[in-house]
C-alpha positions, 0 to 999 in steps of 0.5 A, a space after each residue: 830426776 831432780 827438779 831445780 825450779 830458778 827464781 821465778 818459778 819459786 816465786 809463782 809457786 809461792 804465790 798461788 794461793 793470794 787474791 788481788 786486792 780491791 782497787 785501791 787507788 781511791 783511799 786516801 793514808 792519813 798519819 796518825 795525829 801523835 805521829 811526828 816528822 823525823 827532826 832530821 836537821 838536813 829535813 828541817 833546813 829543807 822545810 823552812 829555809 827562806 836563804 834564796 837561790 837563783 840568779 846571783 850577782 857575782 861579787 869580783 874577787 877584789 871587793 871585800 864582803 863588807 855590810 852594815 845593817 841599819 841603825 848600826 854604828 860604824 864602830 862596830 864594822 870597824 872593831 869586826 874588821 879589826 878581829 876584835 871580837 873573836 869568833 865563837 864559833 865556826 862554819 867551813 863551806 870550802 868545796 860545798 855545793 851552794 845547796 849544801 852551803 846553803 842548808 848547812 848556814 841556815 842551820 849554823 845561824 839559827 843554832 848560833 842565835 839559840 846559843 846567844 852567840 854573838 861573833 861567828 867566823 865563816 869560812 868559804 875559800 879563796 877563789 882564783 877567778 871571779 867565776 870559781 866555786 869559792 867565789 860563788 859561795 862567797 857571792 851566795 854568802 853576801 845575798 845570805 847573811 844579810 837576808 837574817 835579821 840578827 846579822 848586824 854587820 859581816 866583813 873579810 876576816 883577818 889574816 890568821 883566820 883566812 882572810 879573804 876566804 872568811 868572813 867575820 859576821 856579828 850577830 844581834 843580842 838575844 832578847 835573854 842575853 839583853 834581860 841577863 846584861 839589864 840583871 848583871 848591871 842592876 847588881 852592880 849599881 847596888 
């Protein structure tokens, strides 16, 4: 007669001969002091992403994202809804979950500070109804952006890149970019 033990039974034979271990509820697993967390980009965005969530003030459709940081000359605001400075760059929110939208804006402005950008283009869709999805993120976007200290101005972009489903949003100057221009202008007066 063959023997043909299922699963379990091949389990249990092969684990006759182990002991249970001592309870070890009690000890405590530290990381080595080298070991490092991953620098996963989602992870990171997670860890120290101040862009708040909760209640929010829903911004009508009809009224365009528009703000202005203090000190700022209104020239500027003027010059961006024009389109005259062109975006360096772009972020697409449209059909992103407001977490999502959220984690991913914080990673795009912190890399377009790194990258001494000074114009950014982000776009996060037309909505049909004040109470849609785009104009959530849109309604997001307008507490975001102004919760960073390097945004100066944002307002709805131009016709040709998406109108009121994008806006234009101006950054600050780099403290380098400042230090290069100073250097730049000291040449000149030479």
């Amino acid at each position: 007669m063959t023997f043909n033990p299922d699963e379990s039974d091949i389990f249990r034979h092969a684990m006759e001969d182990v002991t249970p271990m001592k309870d070890c509820s009690s000890i405590m697993w530290q990381k080595s002091p080298s070991a490092k967390p991953p620098r996963d980009r989602q992870w990171e965005a997670q860890l120290d992403n101040p862009l708040t969530t909760g209640l929010l003030e829903v911004v009508p459709g009809t009224q365009p994202l528009e703000y202005l940081a203090d000190g700022i000359q209104p020239g500027v605001l003027d010059k961006l809804r024009q389109g005259k400075y062109p975006p360096q760059a772009n972020l697409n929110l449209i059909k992103q979950s407001a977490e999502s939208s959220r984690q991913k804006l914080y990673l795009f402005m912190r890399q377009a500070q790194r990258d001494d950008m000074r114009n950014v283009l982000i776009i996060h869709g037309k909505a049909r109804h004040d109470t849609s999805h785009a104009n959530i993120i849109r309604s997001y976007l307008m507490r975001w952006l102004r919760q960073f200290d390097d945004v100066q101005a944002f307002c709805s972009a131009q016709p040709h890149h998406g109108g009121s489903g994008a806006c234009y949003v101006a950054l600050r100057k780099s403290e380098r970019a400042r230090l290069e221009n100073r250097e730049q202008n000291a040449r000149r007066s030479r």
